[in-house]
N, C-alpha and C positions, 0 to 999 in steps of 0.2 A: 782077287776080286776087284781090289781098287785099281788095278791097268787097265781092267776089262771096262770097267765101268768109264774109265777117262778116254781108254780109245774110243769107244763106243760116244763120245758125247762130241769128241774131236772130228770122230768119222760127219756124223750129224751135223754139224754148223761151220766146217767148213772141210767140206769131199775136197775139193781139189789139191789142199796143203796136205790132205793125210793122205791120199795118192802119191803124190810127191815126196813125201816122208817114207812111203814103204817101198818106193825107188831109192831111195836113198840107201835106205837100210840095206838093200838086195845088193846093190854095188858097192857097199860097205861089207858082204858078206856077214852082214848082222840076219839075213834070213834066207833063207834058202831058195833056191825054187820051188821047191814041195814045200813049203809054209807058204809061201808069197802066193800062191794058187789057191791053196788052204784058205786063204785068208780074205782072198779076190771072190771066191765061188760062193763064200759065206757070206759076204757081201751081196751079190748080186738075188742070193735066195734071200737075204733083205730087205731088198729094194723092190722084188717081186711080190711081197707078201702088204706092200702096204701101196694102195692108188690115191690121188687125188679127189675129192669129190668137189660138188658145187656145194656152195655154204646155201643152206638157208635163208630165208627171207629175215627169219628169227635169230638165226644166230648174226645176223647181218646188223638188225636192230639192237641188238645185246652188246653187239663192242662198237656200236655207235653211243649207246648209254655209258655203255665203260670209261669211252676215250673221253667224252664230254665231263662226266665225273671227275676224273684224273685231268685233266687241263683247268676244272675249275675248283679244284682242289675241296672240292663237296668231299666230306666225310659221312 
């Protein structure tokens, strides 16, 4: 559970090193082509299931208070 969870956060913040780590891996024969597809397809129905929206007016105002908070060290 704890691989899944680490690849899963590695995939997340930064894609283009864990594409290049499961190149790696594939020419390392650390995974296969029926994994590496497995692995790409299950990706992509991830990347499908989640879209970008516009922030609200309010949530816009909210991490304006935040950041201001936090730089002026208000507790």
């Amino acid at each position: 559970m704890w691989i899944e969870l680490l690849a899963e956060r590695y995939r997340q913040t930064i894609p283009k090193e864990y594409l290049r780590l499961l190149k790696v891996l594939r020419e390392s024969g650390a995974l296969t082509n029926k994994n590496l597809e497995r692995i790409l397809a299950a990706n992509r129905g991830i990347e499908r299931k989640y879209t970008q929206i516009d922030k609200s007016h309010l949530i816009y105002e909210l991490n304006t208070l935040v950041i201001n908070i936090i730089q002026n060290n208000i507790v």
